[in-house]
N, C-alpha and C positions, 0 to 999 in steps of 0.2 A: 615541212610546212613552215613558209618564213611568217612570225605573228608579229605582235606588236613587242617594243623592248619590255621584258619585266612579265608577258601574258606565256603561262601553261596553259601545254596542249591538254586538253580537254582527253579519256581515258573513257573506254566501258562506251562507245559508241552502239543504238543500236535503234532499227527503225519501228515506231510507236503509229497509232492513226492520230490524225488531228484531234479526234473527239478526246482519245487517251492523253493527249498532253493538256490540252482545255481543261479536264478533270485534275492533275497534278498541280495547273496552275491554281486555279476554285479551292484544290486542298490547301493549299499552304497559308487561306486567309480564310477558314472555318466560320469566325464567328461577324463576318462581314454581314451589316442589316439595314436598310433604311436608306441605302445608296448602292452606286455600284461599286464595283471591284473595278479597280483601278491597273494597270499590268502593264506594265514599259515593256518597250524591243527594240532595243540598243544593239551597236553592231556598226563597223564602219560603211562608208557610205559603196554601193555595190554588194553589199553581203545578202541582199534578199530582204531585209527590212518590211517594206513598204507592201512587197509581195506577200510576205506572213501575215502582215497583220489584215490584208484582204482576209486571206483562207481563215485565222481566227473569225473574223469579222461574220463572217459567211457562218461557221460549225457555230456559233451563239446566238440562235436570232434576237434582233432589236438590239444589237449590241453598237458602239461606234466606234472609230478611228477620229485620235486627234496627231499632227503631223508635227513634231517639233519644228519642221523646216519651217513652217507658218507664222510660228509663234516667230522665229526668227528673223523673217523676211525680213531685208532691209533693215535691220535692227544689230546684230549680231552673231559668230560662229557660234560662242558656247556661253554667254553673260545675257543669257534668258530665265532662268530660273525662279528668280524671283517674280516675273512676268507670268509664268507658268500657273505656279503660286495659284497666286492672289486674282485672276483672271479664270482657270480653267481648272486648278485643282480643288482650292478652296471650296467653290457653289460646288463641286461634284462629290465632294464629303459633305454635304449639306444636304447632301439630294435634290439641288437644283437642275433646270435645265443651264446651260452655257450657249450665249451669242456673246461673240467676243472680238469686237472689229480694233485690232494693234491699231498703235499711234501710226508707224510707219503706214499701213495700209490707208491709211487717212490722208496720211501727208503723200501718198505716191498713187493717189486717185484708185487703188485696188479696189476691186467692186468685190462682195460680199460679206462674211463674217468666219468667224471660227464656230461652230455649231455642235453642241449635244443635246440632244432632247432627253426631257426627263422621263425617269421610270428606264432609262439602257439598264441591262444590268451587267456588263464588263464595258469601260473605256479601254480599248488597246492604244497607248502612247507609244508613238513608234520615234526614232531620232536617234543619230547619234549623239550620247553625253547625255541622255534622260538617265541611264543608272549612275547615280553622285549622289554622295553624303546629303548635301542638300534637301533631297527630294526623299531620302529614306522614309523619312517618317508618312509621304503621303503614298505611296506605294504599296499594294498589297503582293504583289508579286513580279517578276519580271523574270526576262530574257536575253541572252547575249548570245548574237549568232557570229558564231565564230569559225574562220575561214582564213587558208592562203591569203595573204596581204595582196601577193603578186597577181593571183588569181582574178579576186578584188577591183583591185586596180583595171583590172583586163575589162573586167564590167563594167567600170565605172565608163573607162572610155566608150564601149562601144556603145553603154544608153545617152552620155551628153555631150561626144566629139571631141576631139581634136584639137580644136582650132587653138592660136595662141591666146586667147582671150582665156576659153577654159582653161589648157594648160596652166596660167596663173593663176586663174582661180585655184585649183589642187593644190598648187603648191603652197599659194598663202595660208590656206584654209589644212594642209599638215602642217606648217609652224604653229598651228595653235592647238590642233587635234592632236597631235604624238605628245607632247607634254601635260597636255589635260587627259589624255589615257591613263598616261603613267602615274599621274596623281591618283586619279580615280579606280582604277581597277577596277572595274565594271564585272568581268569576269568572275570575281572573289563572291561581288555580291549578288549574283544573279543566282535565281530559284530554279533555274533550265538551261542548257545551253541547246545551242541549235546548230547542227552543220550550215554555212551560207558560204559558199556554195553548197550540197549536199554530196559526199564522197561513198555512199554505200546504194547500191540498187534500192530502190524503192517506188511506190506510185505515186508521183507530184500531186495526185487530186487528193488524198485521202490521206497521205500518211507523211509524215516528217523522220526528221536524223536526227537522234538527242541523245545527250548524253547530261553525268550527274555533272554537278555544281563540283567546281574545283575549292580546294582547300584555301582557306585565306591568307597560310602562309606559302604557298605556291608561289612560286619564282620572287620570292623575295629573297635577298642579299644574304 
């Protein structure tokens, strides 16, 4: 499995139902009250992301998905955080609802907002670069789906094409993804990890591929 430089492979692989990993993530932030749990799904782009956080979304009713790509639109690859912040995390440790229409969304005519109603009781953050130091402290738990890069890639193209336009886009967007991985290690700090692609038999509706959280000094020097 080729991963990212610096990322161990994940070990003790084995297949949970959705509801089972739902409950592992809800354990690891016990004494959550008065808002919701908060739970990232980081993972590069093609690894399933977007898909999981559906199936979560779906096993929690009244639960919501926020998209880091939103938060980034027209704005930035990974110098969103602070935006994050102070816009969608902060009122959601408050126990607010969130409407949250970006500057750029403003300035490039995007019609809607970023939306959580209040009373969710999980927000699933889904994005490449949500698990960072930064963001620890508002995070009650999180996920790293981890998967073949090659594989990955394989997906990546066949959900956004080809064309030369894409093409560049990827590649700008790994000059700044493979070095802000490497910093971050996502991996080390994530509460789950998750097959993306998924490599063991399993039922796609009802059940996932997980394995435990790798060591923090895992592929380090």
């Amino acid at each position: 499995m080729r991963l990212h430089p610096g990322e161990t492979e994940a070990a003790g692989w084995r297949v949970v139902t959705v509801l089972d990993a739902v409950r592992r993530l809800r354990d690891a932030s016990p004494g959550v009250t008065g808002r919701p749990r908060v739970i990232a799904i980081d993972g590069r782009g093609g690894a399933g992301k977007t898909t999981l956080a559906g199936r979560l979304r779906e096993a929690v009713a009244g639960s919501a998905v926020v998209h880091t790509d939103d938060v980034a639109w027209n704005h930035a690859c990974f110098d969103w955080g602070a935006v994050l912040v102070e816009n969608v995390l902060r009122p959601l440790h408050r126990g607010e609802a969130v409407d949250f229409r970006p500057d750029a969304w403003k300035d490039h005519d995007r019609p809607g907002s970023i939306t959580v109603p209040a009373g969710a009781p999980v927000v699933w953050v889904e994005g490449t670069g949500v698990i960072r130091e930064e963001l620890a402290p508002w995070l009650d738990a999180s996920v790293w789906m981890q998967g073949d890069l090659d594989e990955q890639e394989r997906l990546l193209v066949a959900r956004d094409g080809d064309s030369p336009e894409q093409l560049e886009h990827v590649a700008n967007w790994l000059l700044e993804e493979l070095p802000f991985l490497a910093r971050e290690r996502p991996w080390v700090r994530a509460t789950m990890i998750v097959a993306g692609p998924p490599h063991l038999a399993h039922d796609p509706d009802t059940e996932l591929v997980v394995a435990p959280p790798v060591s923090p000094e895992a592929g380090r020097p």
